[in-house]
C-alpha positions in Angstrom: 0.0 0.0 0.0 1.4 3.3 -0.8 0.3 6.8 -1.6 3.0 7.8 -3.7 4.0 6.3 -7.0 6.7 7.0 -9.6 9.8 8.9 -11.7 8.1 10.8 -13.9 10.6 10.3 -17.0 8.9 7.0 -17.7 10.8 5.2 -14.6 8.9 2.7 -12.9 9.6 3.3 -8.9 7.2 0.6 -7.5 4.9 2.5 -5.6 7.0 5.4 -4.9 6.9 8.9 -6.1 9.8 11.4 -7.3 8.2 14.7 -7.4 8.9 18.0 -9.3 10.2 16.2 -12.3 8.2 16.9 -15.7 6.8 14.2 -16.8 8.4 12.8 -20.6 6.5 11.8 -23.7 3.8 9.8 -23.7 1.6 12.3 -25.5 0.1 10.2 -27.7 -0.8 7.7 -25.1 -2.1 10.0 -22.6 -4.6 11.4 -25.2 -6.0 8.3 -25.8 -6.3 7.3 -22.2 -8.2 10.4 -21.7 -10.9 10.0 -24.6 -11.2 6.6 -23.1 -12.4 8.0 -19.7 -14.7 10.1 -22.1 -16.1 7.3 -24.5 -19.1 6.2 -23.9 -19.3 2.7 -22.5 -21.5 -0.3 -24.1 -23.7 0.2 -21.1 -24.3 3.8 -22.0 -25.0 2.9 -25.6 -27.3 0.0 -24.4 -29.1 2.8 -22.8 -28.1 1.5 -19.5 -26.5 3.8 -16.4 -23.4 1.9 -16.1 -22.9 0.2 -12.8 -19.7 0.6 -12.0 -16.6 2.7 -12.3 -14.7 3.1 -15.8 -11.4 1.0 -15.9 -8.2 2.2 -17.4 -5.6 -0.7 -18.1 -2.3 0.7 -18.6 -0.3 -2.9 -20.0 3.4 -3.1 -20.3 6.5 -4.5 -18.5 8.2 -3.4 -15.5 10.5 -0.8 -16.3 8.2 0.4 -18.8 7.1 3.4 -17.1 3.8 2.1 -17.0 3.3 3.5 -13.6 4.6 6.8 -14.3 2.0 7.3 -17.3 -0.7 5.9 -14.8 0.6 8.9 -12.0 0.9 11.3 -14.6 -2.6 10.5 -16.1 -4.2 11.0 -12.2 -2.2 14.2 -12.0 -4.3 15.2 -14.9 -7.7 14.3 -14.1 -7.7 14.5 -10.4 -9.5 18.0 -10.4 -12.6 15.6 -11.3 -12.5 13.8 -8.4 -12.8 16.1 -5.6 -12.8 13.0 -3.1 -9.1 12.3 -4.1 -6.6 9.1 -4.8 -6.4 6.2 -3.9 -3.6 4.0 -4.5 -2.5 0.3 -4.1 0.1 -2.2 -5.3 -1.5 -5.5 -6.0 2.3 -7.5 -6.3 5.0 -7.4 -4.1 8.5 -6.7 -5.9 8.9 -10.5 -6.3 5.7 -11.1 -8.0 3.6 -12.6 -5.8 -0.2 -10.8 -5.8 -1.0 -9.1 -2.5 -4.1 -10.8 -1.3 -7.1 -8.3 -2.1 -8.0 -8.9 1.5 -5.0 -6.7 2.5 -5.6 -4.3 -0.2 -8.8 -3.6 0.7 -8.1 -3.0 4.6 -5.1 -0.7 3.8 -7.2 1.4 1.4 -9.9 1.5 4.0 -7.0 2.8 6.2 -6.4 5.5 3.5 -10.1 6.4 3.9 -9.9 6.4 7.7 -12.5 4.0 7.9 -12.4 0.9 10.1 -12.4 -2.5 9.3 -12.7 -5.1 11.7 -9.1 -7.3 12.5 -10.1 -10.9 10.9 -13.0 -9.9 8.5 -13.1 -11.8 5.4 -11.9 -10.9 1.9 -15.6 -10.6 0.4 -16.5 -8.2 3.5 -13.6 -5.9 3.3 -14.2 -6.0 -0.6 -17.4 -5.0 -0.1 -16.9 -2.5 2.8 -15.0 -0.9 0.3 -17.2 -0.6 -2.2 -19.8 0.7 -0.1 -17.3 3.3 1.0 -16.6 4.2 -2.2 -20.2 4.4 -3.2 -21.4 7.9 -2.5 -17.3 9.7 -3.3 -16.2 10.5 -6.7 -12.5 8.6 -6.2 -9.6 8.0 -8.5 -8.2 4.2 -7.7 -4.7 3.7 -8.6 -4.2 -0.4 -8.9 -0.6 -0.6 -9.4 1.4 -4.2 -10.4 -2.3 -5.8 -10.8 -1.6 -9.6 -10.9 -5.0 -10.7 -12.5 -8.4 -9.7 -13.0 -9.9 -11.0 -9.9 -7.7 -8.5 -7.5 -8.9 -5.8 -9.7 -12.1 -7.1 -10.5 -13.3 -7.1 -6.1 -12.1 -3.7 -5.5 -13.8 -1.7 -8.3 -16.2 0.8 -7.1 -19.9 0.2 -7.9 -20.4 3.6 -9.2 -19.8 5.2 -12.4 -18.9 8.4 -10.6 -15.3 6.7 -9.4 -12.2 6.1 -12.1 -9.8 3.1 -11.8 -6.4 3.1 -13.5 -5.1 -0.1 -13.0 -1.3 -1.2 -14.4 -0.8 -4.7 -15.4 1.5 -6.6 -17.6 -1.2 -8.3 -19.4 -5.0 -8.3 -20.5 -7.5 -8.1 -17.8 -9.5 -10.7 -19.4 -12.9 -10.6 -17.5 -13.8 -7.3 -16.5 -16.1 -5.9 -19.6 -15.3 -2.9 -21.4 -11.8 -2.6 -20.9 -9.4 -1.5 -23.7 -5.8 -1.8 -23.0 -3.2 0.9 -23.6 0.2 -1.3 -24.4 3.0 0.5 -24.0 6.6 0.4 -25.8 9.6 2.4 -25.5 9.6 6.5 -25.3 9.7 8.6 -28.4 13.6 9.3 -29.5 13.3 13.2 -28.6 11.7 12.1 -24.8 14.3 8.9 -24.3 17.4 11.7 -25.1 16.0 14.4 -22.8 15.5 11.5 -20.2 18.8 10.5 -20.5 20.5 13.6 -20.4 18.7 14.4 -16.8 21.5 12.3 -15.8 24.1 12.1 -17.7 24.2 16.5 -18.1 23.4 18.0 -21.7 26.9 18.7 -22.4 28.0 14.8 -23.2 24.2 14.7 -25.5 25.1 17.8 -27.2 28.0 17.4 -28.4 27.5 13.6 -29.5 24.0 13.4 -30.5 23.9 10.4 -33.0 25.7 8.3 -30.0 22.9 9.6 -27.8 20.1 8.1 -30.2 22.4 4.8 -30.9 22.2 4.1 -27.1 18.5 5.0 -27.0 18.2 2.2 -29.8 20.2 0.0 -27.8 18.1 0.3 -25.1 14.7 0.2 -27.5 13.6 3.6 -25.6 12.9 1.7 -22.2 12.8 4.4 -19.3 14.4 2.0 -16.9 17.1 0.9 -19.0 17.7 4.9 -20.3 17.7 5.8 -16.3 20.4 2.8 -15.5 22.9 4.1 -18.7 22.4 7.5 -17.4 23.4 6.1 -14.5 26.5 3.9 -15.5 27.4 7.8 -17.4 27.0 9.7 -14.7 29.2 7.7 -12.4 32.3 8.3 -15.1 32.4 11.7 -15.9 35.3 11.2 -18.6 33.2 8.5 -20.5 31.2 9.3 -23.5 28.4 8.4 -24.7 29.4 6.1 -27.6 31.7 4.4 -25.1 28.0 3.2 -23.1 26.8 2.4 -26.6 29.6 0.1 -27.7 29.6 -1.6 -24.5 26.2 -2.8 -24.8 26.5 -3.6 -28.5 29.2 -6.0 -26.8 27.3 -6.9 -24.8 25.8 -10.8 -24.8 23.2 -11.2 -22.1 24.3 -14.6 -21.9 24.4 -14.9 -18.0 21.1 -12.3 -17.4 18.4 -12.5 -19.7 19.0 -10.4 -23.0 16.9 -7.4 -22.5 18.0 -3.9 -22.6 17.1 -3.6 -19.2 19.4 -6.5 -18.2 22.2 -5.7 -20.3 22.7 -2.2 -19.1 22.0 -3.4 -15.3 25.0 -6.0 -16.0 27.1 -3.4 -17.1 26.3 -1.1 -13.6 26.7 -4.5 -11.4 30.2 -5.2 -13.0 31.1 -1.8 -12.4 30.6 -1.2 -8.6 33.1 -2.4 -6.0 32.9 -5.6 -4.7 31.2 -4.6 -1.2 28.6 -2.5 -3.3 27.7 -5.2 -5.5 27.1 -7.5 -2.8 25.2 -5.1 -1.1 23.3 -4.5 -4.4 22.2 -8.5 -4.7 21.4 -9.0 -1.2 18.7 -6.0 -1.5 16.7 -9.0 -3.2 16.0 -10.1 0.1 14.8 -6.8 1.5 10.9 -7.1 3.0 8.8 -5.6 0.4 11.6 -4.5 -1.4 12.1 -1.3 1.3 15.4 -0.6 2.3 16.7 1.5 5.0 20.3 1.6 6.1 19.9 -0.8 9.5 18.5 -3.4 6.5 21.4 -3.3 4.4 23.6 -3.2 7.0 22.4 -6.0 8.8 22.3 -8.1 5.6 25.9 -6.9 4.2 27.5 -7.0 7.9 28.6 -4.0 7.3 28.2 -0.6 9.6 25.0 1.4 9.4 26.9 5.0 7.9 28.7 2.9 5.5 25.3 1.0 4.2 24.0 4.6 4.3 26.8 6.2 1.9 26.0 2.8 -0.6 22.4 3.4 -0.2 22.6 7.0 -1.7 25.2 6.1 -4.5 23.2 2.9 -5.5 20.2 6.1 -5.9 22.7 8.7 -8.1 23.0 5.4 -10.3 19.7 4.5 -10.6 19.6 1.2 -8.7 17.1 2.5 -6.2 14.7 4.7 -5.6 14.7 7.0 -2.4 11.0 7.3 -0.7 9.7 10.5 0.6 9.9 9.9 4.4 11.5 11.7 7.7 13.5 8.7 7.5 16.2 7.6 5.3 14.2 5.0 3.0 14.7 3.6 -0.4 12.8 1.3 -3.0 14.0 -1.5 -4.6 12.4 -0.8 -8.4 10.1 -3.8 -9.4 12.0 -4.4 -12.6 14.8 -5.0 -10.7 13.9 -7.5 -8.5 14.5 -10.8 -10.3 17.3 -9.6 -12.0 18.6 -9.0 -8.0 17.5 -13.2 -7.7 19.4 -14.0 -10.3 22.4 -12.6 -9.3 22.0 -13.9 -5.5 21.4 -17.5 -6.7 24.3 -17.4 -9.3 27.3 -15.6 -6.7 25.4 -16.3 -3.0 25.7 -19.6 -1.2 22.7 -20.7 0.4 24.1 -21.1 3.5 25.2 -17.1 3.0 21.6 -15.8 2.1 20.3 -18.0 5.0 22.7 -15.9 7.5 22.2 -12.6 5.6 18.2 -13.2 6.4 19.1 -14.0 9.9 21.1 -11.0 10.4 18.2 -8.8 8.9 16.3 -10.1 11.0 18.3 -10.3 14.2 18.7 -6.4 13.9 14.8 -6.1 13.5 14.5 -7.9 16.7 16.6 -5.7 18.2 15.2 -2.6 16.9 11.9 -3.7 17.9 13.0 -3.8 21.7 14.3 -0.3 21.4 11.1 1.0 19.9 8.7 -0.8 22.7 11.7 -0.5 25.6 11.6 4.0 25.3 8.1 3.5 26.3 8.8 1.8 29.7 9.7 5.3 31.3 9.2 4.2 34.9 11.1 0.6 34.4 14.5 0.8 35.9 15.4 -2.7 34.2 13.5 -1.3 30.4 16.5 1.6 30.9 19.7 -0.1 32.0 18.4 -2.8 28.8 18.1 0.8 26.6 20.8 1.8 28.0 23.1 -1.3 27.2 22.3 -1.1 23.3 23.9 -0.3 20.7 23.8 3.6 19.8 22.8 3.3 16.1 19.8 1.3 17.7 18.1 3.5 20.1 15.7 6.2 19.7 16.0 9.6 21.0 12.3 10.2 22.0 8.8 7.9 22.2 7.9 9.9 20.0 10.5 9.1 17.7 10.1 5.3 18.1 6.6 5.6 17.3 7.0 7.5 13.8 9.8 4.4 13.2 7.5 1.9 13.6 4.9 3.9 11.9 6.7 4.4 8.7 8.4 1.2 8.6 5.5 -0.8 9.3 4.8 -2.5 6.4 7.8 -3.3 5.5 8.2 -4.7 9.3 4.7 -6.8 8.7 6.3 -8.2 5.4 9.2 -9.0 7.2 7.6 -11.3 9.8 5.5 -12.7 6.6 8.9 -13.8 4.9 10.4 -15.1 8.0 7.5 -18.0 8.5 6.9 -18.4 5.1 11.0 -19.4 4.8 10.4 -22.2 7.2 14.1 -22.5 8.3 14.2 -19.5 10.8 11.5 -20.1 13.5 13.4 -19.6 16.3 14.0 -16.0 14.9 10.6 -15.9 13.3 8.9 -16.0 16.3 10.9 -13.5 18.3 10.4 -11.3 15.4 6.2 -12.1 16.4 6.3 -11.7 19.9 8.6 -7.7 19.8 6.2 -6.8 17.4 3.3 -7.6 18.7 4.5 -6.1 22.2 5.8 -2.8 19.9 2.8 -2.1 18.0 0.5 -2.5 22.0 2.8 -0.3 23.8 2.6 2.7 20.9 -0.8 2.0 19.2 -2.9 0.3 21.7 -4.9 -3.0 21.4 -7.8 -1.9 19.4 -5.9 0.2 17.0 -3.4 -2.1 15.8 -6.3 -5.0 16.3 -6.2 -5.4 12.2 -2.2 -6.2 12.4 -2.1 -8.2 15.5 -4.5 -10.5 13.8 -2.2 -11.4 11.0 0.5 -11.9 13.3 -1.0 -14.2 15.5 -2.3 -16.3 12.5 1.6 -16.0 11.8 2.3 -17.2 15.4 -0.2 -19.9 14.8 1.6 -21.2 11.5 4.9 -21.4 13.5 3.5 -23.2 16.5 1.7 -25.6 14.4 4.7 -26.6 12.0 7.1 -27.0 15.3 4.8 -28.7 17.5 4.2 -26.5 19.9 1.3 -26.7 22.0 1.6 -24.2 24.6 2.6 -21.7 21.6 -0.6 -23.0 19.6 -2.9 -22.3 22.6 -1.8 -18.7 23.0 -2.1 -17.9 19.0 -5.5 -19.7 19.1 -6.7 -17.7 22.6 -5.8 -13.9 20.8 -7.2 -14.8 17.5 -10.4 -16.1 19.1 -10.4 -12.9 21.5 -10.1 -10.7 17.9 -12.7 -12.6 16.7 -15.2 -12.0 19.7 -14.1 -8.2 19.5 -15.9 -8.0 16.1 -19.0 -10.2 17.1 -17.4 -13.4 15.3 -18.4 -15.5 18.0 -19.3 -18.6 16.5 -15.8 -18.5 15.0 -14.5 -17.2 18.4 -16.0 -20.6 20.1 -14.6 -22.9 17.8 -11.0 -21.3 18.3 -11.4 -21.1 22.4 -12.2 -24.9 21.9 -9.0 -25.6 19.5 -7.2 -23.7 22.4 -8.4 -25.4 25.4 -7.1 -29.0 23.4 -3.7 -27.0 22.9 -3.5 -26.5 26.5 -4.7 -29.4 28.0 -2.1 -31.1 25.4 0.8 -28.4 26.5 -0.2 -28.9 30.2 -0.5 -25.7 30.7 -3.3 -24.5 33.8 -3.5 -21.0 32.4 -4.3 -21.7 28.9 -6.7 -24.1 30.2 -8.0 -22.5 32.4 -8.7 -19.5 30.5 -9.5 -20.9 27.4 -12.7 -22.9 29.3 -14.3 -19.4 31.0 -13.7 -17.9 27.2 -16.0 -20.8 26.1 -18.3 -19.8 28.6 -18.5 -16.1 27.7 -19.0 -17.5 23.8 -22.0 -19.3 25.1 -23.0 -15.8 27.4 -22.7 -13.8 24.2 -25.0 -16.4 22.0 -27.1 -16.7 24.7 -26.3 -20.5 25.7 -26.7 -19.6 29.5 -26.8 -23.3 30.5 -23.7 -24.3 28.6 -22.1 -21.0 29.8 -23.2 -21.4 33.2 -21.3 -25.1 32.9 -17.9 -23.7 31.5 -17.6 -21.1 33.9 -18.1 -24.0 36.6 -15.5 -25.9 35.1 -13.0 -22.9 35.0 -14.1 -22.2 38.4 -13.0 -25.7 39.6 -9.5 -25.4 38.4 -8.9 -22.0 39.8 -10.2 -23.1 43.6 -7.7 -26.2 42.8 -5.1 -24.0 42.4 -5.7 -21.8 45.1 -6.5 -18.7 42.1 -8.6 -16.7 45.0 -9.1 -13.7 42.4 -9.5 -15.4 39.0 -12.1 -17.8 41.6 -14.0 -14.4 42.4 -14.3 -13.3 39.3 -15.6 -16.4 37.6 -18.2 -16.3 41.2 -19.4 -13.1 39.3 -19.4 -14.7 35.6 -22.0 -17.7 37.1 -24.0 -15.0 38.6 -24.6 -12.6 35.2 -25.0 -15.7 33.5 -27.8 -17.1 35.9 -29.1 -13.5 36.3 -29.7 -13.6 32.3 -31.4 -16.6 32.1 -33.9 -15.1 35.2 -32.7 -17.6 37.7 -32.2 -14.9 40.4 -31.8 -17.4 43.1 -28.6 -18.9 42.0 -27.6 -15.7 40.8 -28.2 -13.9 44.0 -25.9 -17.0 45.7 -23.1 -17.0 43.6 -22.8 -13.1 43.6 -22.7 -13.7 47.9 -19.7 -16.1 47.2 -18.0 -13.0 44.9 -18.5 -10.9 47.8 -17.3 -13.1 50.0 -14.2 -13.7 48.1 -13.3 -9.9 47.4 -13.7 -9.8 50.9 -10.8 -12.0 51.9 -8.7 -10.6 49.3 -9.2 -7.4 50.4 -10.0 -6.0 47.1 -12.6 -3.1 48.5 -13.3 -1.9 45.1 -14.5 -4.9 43.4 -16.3 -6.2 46.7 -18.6 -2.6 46.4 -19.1 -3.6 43.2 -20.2 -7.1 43.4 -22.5 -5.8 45.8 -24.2 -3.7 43.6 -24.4 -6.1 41.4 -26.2 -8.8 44.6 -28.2 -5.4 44.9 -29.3 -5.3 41.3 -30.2 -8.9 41.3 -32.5 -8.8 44.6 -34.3 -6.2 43.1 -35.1 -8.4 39.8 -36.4 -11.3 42.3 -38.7 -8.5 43.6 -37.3 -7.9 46.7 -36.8 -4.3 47.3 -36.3 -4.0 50.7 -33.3 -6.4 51.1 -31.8 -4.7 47.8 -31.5 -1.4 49.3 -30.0 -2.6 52.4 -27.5 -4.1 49.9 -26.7 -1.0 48.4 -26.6 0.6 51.3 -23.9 -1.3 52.2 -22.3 -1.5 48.8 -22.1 2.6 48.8 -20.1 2.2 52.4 -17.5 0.0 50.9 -17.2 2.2 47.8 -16.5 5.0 50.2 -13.6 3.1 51.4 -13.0 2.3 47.9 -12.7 5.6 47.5 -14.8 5.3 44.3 -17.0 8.3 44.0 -18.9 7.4 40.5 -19.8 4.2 42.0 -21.3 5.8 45.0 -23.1 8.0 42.7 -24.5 5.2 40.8 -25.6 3.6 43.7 -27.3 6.5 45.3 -29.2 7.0 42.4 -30.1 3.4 42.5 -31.6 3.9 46.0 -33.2 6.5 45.1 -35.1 4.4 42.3 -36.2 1.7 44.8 -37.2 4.4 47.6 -39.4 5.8 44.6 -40.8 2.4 44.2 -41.4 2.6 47.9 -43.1 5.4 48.4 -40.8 7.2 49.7 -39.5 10.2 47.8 -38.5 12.6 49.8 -35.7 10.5 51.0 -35.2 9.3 47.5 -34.4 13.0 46.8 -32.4 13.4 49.2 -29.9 10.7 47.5 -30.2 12.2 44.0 -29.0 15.2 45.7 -26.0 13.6 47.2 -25.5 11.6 43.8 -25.4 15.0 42.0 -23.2 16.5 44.7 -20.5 13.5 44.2 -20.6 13.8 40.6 -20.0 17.6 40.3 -17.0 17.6 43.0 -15.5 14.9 40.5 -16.3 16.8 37.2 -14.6 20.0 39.2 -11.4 17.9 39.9 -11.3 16.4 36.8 -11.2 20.0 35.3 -8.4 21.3 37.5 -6.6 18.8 36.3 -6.9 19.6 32.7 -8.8 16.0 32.0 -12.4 17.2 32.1 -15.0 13.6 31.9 -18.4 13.2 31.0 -20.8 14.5 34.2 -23.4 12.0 33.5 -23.2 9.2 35.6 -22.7 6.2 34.6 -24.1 2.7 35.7 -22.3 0.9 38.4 -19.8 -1.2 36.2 -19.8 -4.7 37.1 -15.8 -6.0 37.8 -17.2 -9.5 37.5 -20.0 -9.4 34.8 -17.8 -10.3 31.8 -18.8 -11.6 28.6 -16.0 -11.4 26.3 -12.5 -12.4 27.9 -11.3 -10.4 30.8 -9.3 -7.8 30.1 -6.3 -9.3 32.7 -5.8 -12.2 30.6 
């Protein structure tokens, strides 16, 4: 996903944009792209609205500039889309097509809409579409891998425009006419080449200029590498480039222009620098920053840096327009970068180069979570004892790493399970991102990421045989799932996870994977069966002496009774809450349980008993020192006193209810955190129907 996109001389940048350059040729091209947004369709001559938005197919190879016409074609009709672009990259740099799934989420990121972590490819197709329904959008599909990726996210309105870039036909999505592309016009390829190379060397030589735009059959990104190669030798002409690629055979790289003039950069650079160079073919998503070259080369971070920025005056990458120093590895480079790795790299040598990549992410990761433990002595001696190059100066600045370097650090952890041979690492990588993205984002907000990454965790665990792992992966996807009302699919997960833990031995997976079945029985309103797994949970945790947990799950039997009307076995198992809190001293949650005893007495129809209840349930919130509860429960009193006649004392306790709440909502305001002065019901510590929050 990316919202930038391309070298505007024809030069492919995959996904990324170079601004400020004026775009090259093309003309013809662009006008015919533009009637085509014009023509009428064969809906429109049916006379039929059409039902969905026009598609643009921009077909040619990588390194065609395919993706520079498509940018420069939005630049030019983006005025008519007041709602703005969209953009998307449907291939990662080694050609495998990004599941639409993805897409879709990260362009409903784009529109700041949410989509729920776990939801299915056809509903965050869809929710896209809808969103896309009533806005007059431009949707950039870049490095479409077939029709069915494009084919899910088109809008269903004719009031939206997708360009979509491919290297073939879309064959299956009607009325779609495909504008092929070739090399640049002679007079554009020149100009392009002289951006680099300086005007003086075309000038003076322009018949050697045009032979070398033949030899490289007007391709942008073959133009950009010789301009390149030239710029790097400021004593070499241009007919020098041009007789070395007539001499050239292609033998070893496949014969195209573009791999005969990036053969002639590779055998150029210094050995280090070409290393360097083929190892970027193992960069996560083809982004490269200088701690991922250096970990892969073994080589310092300032001198990966320096190599970074000459591999960009040379054409080899791309630099992306971020606060940090960040480059793109061009698409049409990529298995050119294979094929150099596989013919000069040992296996064994890639395998340690991955490792070391993904060592460093490791330990960057526990940087970027560790600034956040301000008040952990251990979290800053650990900080302390890194590496300088690794540590962040601020939070602040550890959050706007992981920010920008997120997908490349979520493709990271994707390449690390998918190679199979690095688990160990693999799964470190899972757990310090996981913790990284919590500790800056929060749960819910990183819920959509965290949900891949446990499915990651899940893969690991299941290929290694490991149960406890398995249980854990199984317990957070199932909790994700119950987040977004999923709970059929949450049920059969907690179940999966309970036979991980039972297998593992493990009392705390077990134990908390049989009261999650019970709360996926509470939420489908099973009250019997969830009644029954709460006992079981309930069981363990009095086994093992778990007074709190035991509490808690007192209060879970009780809401679930309380649901299904029985009052009486609600009302006793609330009394065996209180009881509990009671020992353990916890004054807060023992007020509360109380109310909630309260609240139950008064469903059986016993008012009388349920204010003395509350009564006492407000003096143990005094000492709880919990004025909203005591509010809440004053009100309540005042409820049942209305019931009993009595209002005048009822009054009295709205008064004092009122009273509480305003000395609160004046604190809260001196303390520059101002909160809502409504009160709010008395929240129940025990009543939980998803999984508790502690586990």
């Amino acid at each position: 996903m990316t919202d930038q996109a391309v070298d505007t001389g024809g030069v492919e940048l995959s996904g990324h944009t170079s601004q400020g350059i004026e775009f090259l040729g093309r003309t013809r091209e662009l006008k015919e792209l533009l009637a085509d947004i014009e023509r009428a369709g064969l809906d429109t001559l049916a006379g039929r609205k059409a039902p969905r938005a026009r598609v643009l197919l921009i077909a040619g190879r990588p390194g065609s500039g395919r993706t520079a016409l498509a940018e420069e074609l939005v630049r030019q009709v983006a005025h008519r889309y007041p709602d703005g672009v969209l953009r998307a990259r449907l291939s990662d740099p080694d050609g495998t097509p990004v599941p639409v799934a993805r897409a879709a989420r990260d362009l409903l990121a784009e529109l700041d809409l949410p989509a729920p972590a776990g939801a299915a490819e056809d509903d965050l197709a869809a929710a896209l579409r809808e969103a896309l329904a009533d806005r007059r959008t431009v949707l950039l599909l870049d490095d479409a891998a077939d029709a069915e990726q494009v084919d899910a996210l088109i809008p269903d309105t004719p009031e939206c425009l997708v360009v979509a870039v491919s290297q073939g036909p879309l064959t299956g999505i009607p009325d779609v006419r495909p504008c092929t592309l070739g090399g640049l016009d002679t007079k554009s390829a020149v100009e392009l080449l002289s951006r680099h190379t300086g005007s003086v060397r075309i000038t003076v030589d322009p018949r050697s200029a045009e032979h070398l735009v033949e030899e490289c059959q007007a391709q942008p990104a073959a133009l950009v590498l010789a301009g390149g190669w030239l710029a790097a030798r400021p004593m070499a002409a241009v007919a020098d480039l041009a007789k070395h690629l007539r001499a050239e055979d292609g033998e070893e790289i496949a014969g195209t222009p573009l791999s005969r003039v990036f053969r002639l950069v590779y055998v150029s650079l210094p050995v280090p620098a070409a290393r360097i160079l083929r190892l970027l073919a193992l960069a996560p998503a083809g982004y490269v920053d200088p701690h991922t070259a250096s970990a892969l080369a073994g080589c310092s971070v300032s001198t990966a840096r320096a190599i970074l920025d000459d591999f960009v005056v040379r054409g080899l990458l791309h630099p992306v327009r971020s606060p940090l120093p960040q480059y793109d590895v061009p698409g049409a480079l990529h298995p050119l970068l294979r094929a150099l790795t596989e013919a000069h790299d040992k296996p064994a040598e890639l395998q340690l180069a991955r490792a070391r990549m993904l060592e460093r992410t490791v330990r960057l990761l526990q940087s970027c979570r560790a600034i956040t433990e301000t008040d952990s002595p251990h979290a800053r001696a650990k900080l302390l004892g890194m590496p300088r190059s690794l540590r962040f100066p601020s939070p602040r600045a550890a959050a706007d790493w992981l920010r920008i370097r997120r997908p490349a650090l979520l493709a990271a952890a994707r390449l690390a399970v998918a190679d199979g041979e690095l688990d160990t690492l693999a799964r470190r990588l899972l757990s310090q991102l996981v913790r990284a993205l919590v500790a800056h984002f929060g749960t819910q907000a990183a819920a959509a990421d965290l949900y891949g990454i446990h499915q990651l965790v899940l893969d690991v665990a299941e290929r290694q045989n490991l149960p406890r792992e398995r249980a854990a992966a199984l317990l957070n996807l199932a909790d994700l799932d119950a987040q977004t009302g999923r709970t059929a699919e949450a049920l059969v997960r907690y179940r999966a996870a309970l036979d991980a833990g039972r297998e593992a031995n493990d009392p705390y997976a077990t134990g908390r994977a049989m009261e999650s079945v019970g709360g996926a029985h509470e939420e489908l309103g099973d009250f019997d069966r969830a009644t029954d797994w709460y006992g079981r949970a309930l069981v363990q945790r009095l086994a093992r002496d778990e007074r709190a947990d035991a509490a808690r799950l007192y209060g879970r039997i009780a809401a679930a009774h309380t649901y299904a009307g029985r009052y009486g076995e609600a009302a006793r198992n609330w009394r065996a809450a209180v009881a509990g809190y009671r020992k353990l001293g916890d004054l807060a949650a023992h007020a509360r349980a109380l109310s909630e005893l309260a609240r139950v007495q008064e469903y059986a129809g016993r008012p009388e008993e349920s204010l003395r209840t509350c009564q006492e349930a407000v003096e143990w919130a005094r000492r709880a020192e919990d004025v909203r509860l005591q509010a809440a429960l004053h009100l309540r009193i005042a409820d049942t006193l209305d019931r009993l006649g009595d209002s005048p004392a009822a009054g009295l306790h709205r008064s004092a209810a009122e009273r509480m709440l305003g000395e609160e909502l004046q604190e809260s305001e001196q303390e520059g955190d101002p909160e809502d002065p409504q009160p709010e019901p008395a929240a129940n510590a025990c009543e939980i129907r998803s999984t508790s929050g502690e586990d």
